[in-house]
C-alpha positions in Angstrom: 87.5 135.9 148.9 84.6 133.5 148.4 82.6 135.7 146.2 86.0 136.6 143.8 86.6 132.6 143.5 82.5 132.3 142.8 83.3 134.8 140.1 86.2 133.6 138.6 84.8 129.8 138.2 81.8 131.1 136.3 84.0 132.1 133.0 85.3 128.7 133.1 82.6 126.6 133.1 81.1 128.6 130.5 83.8 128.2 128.2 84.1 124.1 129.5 80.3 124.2 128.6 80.9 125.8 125.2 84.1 123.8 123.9 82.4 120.8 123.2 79.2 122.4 121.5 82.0 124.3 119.5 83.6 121.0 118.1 79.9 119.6 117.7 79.3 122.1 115.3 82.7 121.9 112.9 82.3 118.2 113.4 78.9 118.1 112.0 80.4 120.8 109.4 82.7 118.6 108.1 80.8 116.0 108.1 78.4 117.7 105.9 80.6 119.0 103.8 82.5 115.8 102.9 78.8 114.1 102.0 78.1 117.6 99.5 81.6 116.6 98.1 81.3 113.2 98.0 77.9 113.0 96.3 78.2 115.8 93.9 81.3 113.5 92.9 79.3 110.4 92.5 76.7 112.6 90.5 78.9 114.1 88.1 80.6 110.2 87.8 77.4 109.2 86.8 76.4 111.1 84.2 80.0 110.8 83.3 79.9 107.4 83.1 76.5 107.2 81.1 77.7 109.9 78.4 80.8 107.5 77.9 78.6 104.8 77.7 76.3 106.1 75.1 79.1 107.6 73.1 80.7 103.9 72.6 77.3 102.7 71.8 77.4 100.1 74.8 73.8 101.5 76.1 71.2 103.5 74.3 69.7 106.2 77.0 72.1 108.6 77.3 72.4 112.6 75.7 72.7 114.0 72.8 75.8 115.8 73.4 78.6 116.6 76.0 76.9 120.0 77.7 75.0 117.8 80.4 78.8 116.9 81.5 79.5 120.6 81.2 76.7 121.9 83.7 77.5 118.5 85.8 81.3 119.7 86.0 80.2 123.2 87.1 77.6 121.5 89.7 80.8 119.7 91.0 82.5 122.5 91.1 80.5 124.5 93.2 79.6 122.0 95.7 83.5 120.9 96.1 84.2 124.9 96.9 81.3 124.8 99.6 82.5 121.7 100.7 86.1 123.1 101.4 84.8 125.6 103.1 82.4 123.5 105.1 85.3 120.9 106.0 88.3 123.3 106.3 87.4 126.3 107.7 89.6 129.4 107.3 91.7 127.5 104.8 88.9 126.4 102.6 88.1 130.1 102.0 91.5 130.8 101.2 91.4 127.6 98.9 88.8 129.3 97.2 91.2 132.1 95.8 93.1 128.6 94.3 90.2 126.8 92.8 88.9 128.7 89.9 92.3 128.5 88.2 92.4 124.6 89.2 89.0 124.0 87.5 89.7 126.1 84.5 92.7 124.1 83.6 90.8 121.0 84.5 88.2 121.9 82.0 90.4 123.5 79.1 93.7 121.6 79.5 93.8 118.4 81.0 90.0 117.1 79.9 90.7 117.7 75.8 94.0 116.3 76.6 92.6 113.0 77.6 89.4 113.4 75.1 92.3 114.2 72.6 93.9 110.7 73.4 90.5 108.5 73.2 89.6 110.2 69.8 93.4 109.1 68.9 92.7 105.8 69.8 89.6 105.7 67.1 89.8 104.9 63.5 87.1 107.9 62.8 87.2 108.8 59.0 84.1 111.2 58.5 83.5 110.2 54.9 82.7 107.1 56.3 79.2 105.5 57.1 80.4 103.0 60.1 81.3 106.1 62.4 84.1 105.6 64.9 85.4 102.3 65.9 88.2 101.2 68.4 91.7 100.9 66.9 93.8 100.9 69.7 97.2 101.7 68.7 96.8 101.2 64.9 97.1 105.1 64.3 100.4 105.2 66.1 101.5 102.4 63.9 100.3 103.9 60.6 102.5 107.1 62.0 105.6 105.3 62.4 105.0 104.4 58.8 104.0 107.5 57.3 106.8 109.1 55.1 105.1 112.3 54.9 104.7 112.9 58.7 108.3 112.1 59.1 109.6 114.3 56.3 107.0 117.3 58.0 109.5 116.8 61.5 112.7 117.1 59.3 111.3 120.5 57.8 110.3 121.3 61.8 114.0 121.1 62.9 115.1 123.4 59.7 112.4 126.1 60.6 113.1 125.9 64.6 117.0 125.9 64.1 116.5 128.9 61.5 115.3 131.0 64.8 118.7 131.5 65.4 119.2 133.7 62.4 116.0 135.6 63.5 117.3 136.4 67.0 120.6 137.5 65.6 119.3 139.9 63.2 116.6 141.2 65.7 119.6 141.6 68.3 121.4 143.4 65.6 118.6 145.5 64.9 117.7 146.4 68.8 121.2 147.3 68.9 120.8 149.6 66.1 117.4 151.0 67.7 119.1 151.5 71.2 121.8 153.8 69.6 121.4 157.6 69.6 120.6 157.8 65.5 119.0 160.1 64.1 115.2 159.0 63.6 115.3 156.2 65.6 111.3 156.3 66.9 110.5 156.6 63.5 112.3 153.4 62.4 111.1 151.4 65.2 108.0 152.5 64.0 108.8 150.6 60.8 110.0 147.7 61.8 107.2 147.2 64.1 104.4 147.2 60.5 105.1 143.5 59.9 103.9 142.4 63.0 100.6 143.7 62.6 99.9 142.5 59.7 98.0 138.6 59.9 100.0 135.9 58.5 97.5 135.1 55.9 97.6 138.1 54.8 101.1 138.1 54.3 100.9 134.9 52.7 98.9 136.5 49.8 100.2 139.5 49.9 103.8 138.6 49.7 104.0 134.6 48.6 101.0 135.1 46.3 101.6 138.4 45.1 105.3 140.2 45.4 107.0 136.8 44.7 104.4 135.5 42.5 106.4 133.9 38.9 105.3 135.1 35.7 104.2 139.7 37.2 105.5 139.7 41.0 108.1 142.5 41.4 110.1 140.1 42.8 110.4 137.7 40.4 110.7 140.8 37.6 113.6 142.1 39.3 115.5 139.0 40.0 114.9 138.1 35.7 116.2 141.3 35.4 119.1 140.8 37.3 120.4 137.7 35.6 118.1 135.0 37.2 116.6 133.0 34.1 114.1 130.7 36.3 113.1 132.9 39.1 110.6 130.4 40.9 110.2 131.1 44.5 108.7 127.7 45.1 109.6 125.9 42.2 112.7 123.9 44.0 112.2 122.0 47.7 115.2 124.4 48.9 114.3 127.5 47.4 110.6 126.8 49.1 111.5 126.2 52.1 113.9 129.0 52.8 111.0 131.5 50.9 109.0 130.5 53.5 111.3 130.6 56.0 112.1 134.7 54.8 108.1 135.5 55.0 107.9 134.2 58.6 111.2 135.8 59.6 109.8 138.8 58.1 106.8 138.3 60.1 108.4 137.7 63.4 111.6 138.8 63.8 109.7 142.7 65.3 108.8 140.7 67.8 111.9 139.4 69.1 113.2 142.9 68.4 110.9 144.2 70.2 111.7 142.4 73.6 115.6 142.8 73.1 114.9 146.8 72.7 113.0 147.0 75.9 115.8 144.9 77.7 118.6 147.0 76.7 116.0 150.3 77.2 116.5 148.7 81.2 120.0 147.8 81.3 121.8 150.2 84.1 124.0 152.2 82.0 127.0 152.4 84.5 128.1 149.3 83.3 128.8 150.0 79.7 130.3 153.5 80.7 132.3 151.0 83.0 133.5 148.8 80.1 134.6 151.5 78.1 136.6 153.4 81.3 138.6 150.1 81.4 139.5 150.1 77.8 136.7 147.9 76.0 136.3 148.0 72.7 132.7 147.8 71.1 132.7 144.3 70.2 134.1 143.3 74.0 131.6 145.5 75.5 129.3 143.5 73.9 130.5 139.9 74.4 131.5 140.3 77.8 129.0 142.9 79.2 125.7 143.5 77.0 125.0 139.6 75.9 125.5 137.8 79.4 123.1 140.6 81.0 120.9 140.6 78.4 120.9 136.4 78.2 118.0 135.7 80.9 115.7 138.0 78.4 117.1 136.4 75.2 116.5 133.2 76.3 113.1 133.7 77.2 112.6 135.3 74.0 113.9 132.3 71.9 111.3 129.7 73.9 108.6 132.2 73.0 109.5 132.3 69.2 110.0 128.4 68.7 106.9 127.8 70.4 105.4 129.8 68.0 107.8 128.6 65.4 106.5 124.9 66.0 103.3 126.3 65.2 103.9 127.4 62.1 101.2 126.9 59.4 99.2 129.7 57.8 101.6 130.8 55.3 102.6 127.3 54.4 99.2 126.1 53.7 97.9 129.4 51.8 101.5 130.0 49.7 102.3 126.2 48.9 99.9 123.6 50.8 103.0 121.5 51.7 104.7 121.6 48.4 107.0 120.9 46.1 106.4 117.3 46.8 106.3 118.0 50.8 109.7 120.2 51.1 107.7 122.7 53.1 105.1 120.7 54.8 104.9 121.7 58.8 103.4 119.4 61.1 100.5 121.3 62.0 100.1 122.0 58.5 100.2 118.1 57.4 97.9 117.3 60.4 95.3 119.9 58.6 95.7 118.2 55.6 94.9 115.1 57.2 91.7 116.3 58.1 90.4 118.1 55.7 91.5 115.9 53.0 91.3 112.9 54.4 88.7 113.3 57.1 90.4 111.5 59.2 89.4 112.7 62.6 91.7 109.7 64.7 94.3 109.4 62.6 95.1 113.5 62.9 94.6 113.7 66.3 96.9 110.4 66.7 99.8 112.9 65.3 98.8 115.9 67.0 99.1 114.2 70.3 102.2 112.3 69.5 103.7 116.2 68.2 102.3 117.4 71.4 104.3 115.3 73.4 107.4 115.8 71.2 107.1 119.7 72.0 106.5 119.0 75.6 110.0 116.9 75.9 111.9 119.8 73.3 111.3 122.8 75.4 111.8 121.1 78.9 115.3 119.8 77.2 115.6 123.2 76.6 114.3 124.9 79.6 117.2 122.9 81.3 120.0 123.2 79.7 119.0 127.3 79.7 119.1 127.5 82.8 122.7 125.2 83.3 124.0 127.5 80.3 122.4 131.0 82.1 124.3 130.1 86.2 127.7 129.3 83.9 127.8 132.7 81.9 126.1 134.8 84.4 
């Protein structure tokens, strides 16, 4: 009995003996990894700080450019991952799955974002010999003031509201694919060529050339149909819709596309079901096809007016803005701005200002989706 107690105290002194070197060692771990953390941090502040310093001209030692800050991000980087590790353990190196995504957004989103408001805050005109000085708000004010920007966002709300008319017709024409027709790979095909064709080179090959005035096609057969003046962008109306009719032309595979592969995966019980109870095509539709197909058209239409609120290539290579603005886009006014008038703060003033304007529009629209999708569905 005494030996089997001798035997059994031995194990726990051992482990009484071990605990607290055991929480010795993550202590100091920790401890070292919050100091790698803490002066990496103050490091990459530093040269931070200098860098910012030089740029506004308040000292003179500084660098030549921003990729010190770039290999001092990275440095930080590295050492905050080690330092996770160091300080949490098991978690850290799960953490570490996390952080790559974290410091890729850091470096590609949310640092130009707030290098993209200081430059906005500059009155920077590159044809100037002063260089960049402080304007505070003064670009936002010239904004509020500028006709042309203003008329740009009245154009944006034409083109983004015209998307409708593009899903409908793609709808249509994924309905048409879906069918059993004769042909039907063939056509989608087809309608797939404008896609891959590049924008700009739709622009010229299209806006400069099929609808050009005096030798297009176009225009020969609509002066040979009865249309005396056929001038594609002769009128702010006619303009904007032409342009509206090359991107549509552009886009609308796209959205077909999408729709095709989400009726492709509806079950087909339930259309056999809507006829066995005495639906008619256009009921089947309304009542079964378009509420299960919703969640995929609605995610289709965010995808196009995000692209559609990009618009600019074919504006700027068929009109550049014109007649007198009627087709202007904001992006394409804001390349105006800076490669006419070199006016590095002032464009990037409206670029952030139409950045947040998107980022308010689709969560608006994100919402109500979603209110819109739980009623029907």
């Amino acid at each position: 009995m005494r030996l089997i107690s001798m035997q059994n105290s031995v194990p726990v002194s051992d482990d009484l003996h071990h605990q607290p070197a055991a929480k010795r060692a993550r202590g100091s771990r920790k401890i070292a990894g919050r100091a790698l953390v803490l002066l990496a941090s103050l490091g990459f502040l530093l040269v931070l700080l200098i860098q910012i310093l030089h740029t506004t001209g308040a000292m003179t030692a500084g660098f030549s450019d921003w990729r010190p800050i770039l290999i001092a991000y990275l440095v930080w980087a590295v050492a905050f991952g080690i330092g996770q590790v160091l300080t949490r353990g098991e978690r850290g190196q799960r953490a570490l799955f996390l952080l790559p995504a974290v410091f890729f957004t850091v470096a590609v989103v949310i640092f130009p974002t707030i290098f993209g408001i200081y430059i906005a805050s500059l009155d920077w005109n590159l044809s100037s010999i002063e260089g960049p000085r402080f304007s505070g708000f003064d670009n936002v004010r010239g904004m509020l003031n500028d006709t042309y920007y203003w008329n740009a966002l009245g154009n944006m709300v034409f083109y983004t509201a015209a998307v409708l008319g593009e899903y409908a017709i793609a709808f249509g024409l994924a309905l048409l694919l879906s069918a059993e027709i004769r042909a039907r790979k063939f056509f989608r095909v087809v309608f797939l060529l404008p896609m891959m064709l590049s924008p700009v080179a739709v622009s010229w090959m299209i806006g400069k050339s099929l609808m050009e005035y005096r030798f297009g096609p176009a225009a020969t057969l609509a002066r040979y149909l009865g249309w005396d003046n056929p001038a594609f962008f002769a009128s702010p109306w006619m303009a904007r819709f032409s342009i509206q009719a090359m991107d549509a032309w552009v886009s609308i595979p796209f959205i077909m596309i999408i729709l095709l592969a989400g009726l492709q995966a509806m079950p087909k019980e339930v259309q056999e079901a809507a006829k066995v109870d005495g639906a008619n095509g256009w009921q089947s539709f309304w009542h079964v096809t378009f509420p299960i197909m919703l969640p995929v058209s609605i995610t289709v239409l965010i995808i196009r007016i995000i692209f559609k609120l990009k618009l600019a290539d074919l504006v700027i290579n068929v009109t550049a803005g014109g007649p007198g603005g009627a087709t202007d886009t904001v992006s394409s006014f804001i390349y105006r701005v800076y490669r006419d008038r070199s006016n590095v703060g002032y464009g990037t003033a409206l670029a952030m200002v139409y950045l947040l304007m998107i980022i308010v529009l689709l969560t608006v629209l994100l919402r109500l989706s979603k209110r819109w999708t739980q009623k029907v569905v």
